[in-house]
C-alpha positions as CSV (number, residue, x, y, z in Angstrom):
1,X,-41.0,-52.9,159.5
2,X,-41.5,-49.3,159.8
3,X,-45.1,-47.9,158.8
4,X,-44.7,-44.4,160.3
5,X,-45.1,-42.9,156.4
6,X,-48.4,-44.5,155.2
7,X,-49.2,-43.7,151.6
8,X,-52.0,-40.9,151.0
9,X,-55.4,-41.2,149.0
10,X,-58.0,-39.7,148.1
11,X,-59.3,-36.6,150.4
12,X,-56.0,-36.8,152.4
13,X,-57.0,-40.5,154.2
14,X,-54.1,-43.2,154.2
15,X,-54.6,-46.3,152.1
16,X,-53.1,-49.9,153.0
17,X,-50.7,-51.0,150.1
18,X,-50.3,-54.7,149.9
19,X,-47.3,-55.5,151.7
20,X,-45.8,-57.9,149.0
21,X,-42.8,-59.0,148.1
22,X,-43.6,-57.9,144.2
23,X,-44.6,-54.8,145.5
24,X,-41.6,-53.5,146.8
25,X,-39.7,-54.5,144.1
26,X,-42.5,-52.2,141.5
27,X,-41.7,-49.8,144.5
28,X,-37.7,-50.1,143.9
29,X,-37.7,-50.4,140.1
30,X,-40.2,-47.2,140.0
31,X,-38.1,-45.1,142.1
32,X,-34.7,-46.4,140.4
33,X,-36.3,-45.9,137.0
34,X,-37.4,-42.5,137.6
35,X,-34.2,-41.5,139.2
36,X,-31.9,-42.5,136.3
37,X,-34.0,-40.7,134.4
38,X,-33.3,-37.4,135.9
39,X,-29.4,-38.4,136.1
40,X,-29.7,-38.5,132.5
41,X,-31.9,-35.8,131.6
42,X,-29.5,-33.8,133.4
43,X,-26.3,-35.1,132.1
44,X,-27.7,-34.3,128.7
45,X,-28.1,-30.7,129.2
46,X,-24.9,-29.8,131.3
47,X,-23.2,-30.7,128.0
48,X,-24.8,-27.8,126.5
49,X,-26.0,-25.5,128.6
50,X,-26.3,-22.8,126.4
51,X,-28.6,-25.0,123.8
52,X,-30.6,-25.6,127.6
53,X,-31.0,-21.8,127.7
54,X,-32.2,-21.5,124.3
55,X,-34.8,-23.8,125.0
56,X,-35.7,-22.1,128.2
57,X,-35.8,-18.9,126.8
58,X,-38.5,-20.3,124.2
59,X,-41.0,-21.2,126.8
60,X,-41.4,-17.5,127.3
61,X,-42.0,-17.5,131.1
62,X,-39.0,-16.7,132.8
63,X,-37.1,-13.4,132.6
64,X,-34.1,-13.4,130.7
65,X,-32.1,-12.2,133.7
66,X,-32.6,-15.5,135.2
67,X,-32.6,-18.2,132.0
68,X,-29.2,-18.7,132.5
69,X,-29.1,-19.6,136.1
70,X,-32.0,-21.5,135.6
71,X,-30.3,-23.7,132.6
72,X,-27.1,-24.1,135.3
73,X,-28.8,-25.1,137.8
74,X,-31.9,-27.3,137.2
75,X,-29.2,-30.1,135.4
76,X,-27.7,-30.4,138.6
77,X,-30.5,-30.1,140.7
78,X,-31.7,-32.8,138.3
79,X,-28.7,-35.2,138.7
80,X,-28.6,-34.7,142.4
81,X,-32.2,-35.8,143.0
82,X,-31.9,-38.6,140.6
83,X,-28.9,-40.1,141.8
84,X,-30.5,-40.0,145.7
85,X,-33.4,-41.7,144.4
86,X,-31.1,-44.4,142.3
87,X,-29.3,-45.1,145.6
88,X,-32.1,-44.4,147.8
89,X,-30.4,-41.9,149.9
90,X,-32.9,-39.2,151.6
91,X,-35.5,-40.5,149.2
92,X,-38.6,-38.2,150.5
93,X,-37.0,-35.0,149.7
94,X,-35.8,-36.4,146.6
95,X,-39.0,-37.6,144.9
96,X,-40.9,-34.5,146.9
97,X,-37.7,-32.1,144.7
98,X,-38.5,-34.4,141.6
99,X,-42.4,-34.5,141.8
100,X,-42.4,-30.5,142.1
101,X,-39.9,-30.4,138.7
102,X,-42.7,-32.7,137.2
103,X,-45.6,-30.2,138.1
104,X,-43.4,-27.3,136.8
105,X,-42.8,-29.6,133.7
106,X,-46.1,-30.6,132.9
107,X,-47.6,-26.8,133.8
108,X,-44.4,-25.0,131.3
109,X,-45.4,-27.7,128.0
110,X,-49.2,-27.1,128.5
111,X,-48.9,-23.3,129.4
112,X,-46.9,-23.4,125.6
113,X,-49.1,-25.6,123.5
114,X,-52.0,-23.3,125.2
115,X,-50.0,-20.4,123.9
116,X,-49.8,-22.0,120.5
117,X,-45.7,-22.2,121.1
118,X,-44.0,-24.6,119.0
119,X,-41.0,-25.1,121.2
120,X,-38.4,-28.2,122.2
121,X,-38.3,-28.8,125.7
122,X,-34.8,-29.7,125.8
123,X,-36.0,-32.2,128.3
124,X,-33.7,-35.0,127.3
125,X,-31.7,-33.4,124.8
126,X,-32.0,-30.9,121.9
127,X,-34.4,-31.9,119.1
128,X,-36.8,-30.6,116.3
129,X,-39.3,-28.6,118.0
130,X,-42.9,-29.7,116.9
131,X,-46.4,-29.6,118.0
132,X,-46.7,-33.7,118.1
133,X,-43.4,-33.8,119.9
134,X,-44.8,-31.2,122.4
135,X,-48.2,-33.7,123.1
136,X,-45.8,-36.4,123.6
137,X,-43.7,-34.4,125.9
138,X,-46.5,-33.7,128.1
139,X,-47.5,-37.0,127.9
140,X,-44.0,-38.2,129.1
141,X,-43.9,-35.3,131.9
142,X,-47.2,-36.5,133.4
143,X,-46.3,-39.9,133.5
144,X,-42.9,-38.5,135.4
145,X,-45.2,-36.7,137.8
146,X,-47.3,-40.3,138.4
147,X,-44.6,-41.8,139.0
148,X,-42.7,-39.0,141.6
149,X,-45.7,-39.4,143.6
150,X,-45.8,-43.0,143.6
151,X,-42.1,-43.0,144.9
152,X,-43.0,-39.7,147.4
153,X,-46.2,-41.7,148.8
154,X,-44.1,-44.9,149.0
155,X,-45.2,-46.6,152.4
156,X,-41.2,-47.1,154.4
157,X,-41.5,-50.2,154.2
158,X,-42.2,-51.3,151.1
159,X,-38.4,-49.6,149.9
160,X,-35.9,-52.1,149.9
């Protein structure tokens, strides 16, 4: 078994993971999980990628002169990563790609409901924009970003 990637804790020291069998397969179904997510998320707003402008646009932090790039390239970016992940195919720079769309995530929705925006994310899909639906957004972003670290500080050997 190769251990040359130990997990990281707290103040930057690596921390022992039990080695078993049930935790590789949380490991698997984590990083699996998390990458179909993204294959979908994606999927969903390459259908319509001018709705996934609009709801770019609405966030209010990118200049207009790059929204549309932006909303043509994150849903690939998105089912790239997702699918590597699924097949666990250069999974580090994957879930390191993913876990940095997470922090971007979770920083836009806050930045907004600090703002007093009442916006729709477009994550997965268009829907009614809402305050409520915003908290749960951000909710379900930082969960995302728990669980891109946990596949990014995977020990090797505990994929299977």
């Amino acid at each position: 078994m190769d251990c040359s990637r130990p997990a990281i804790g707290h103040w930057g020291k690596a921390v022992s993971l039990p080695e078993g069998s049930l935790t590789r397969w949380l490991y698997l179904a984590i990083r699996i999980a998390l990458g179909a997510a993204f294959v979908y998320a994606g999927a969903v707003k390459v259908t319509d990628p001018m709705q996934f402008a609009d709801n770019i646009a609405s966030f209010e932090i990118l200049p207009n002169a790059i929204v549309s790039i932006f909303a043509l390239s994150l849903p690939i970016f998105e089912i790239v990563a997702g699918f590597l992940l699924v097949v666990g195919v250069w999974r580090y720079p994957a879930s390191l790609g993913i876990l940095i769309l997470c922090a971007v995530f979770v920083v836009a929705v806050a930045a907004a409901l600090a703002r007093g925006l009442t916006i729709d994310c477009g994550c997965f899909g268009p829907s009614e924009p809402s305050r409520a639906k915003m908290w749960l957004d951000l909710g379900r972003d930082i969960v995302l970003l728990l669980a891109a670290s946990l596949v990014y500080l995977q020990p090797s050997h505990a994929e299977s």
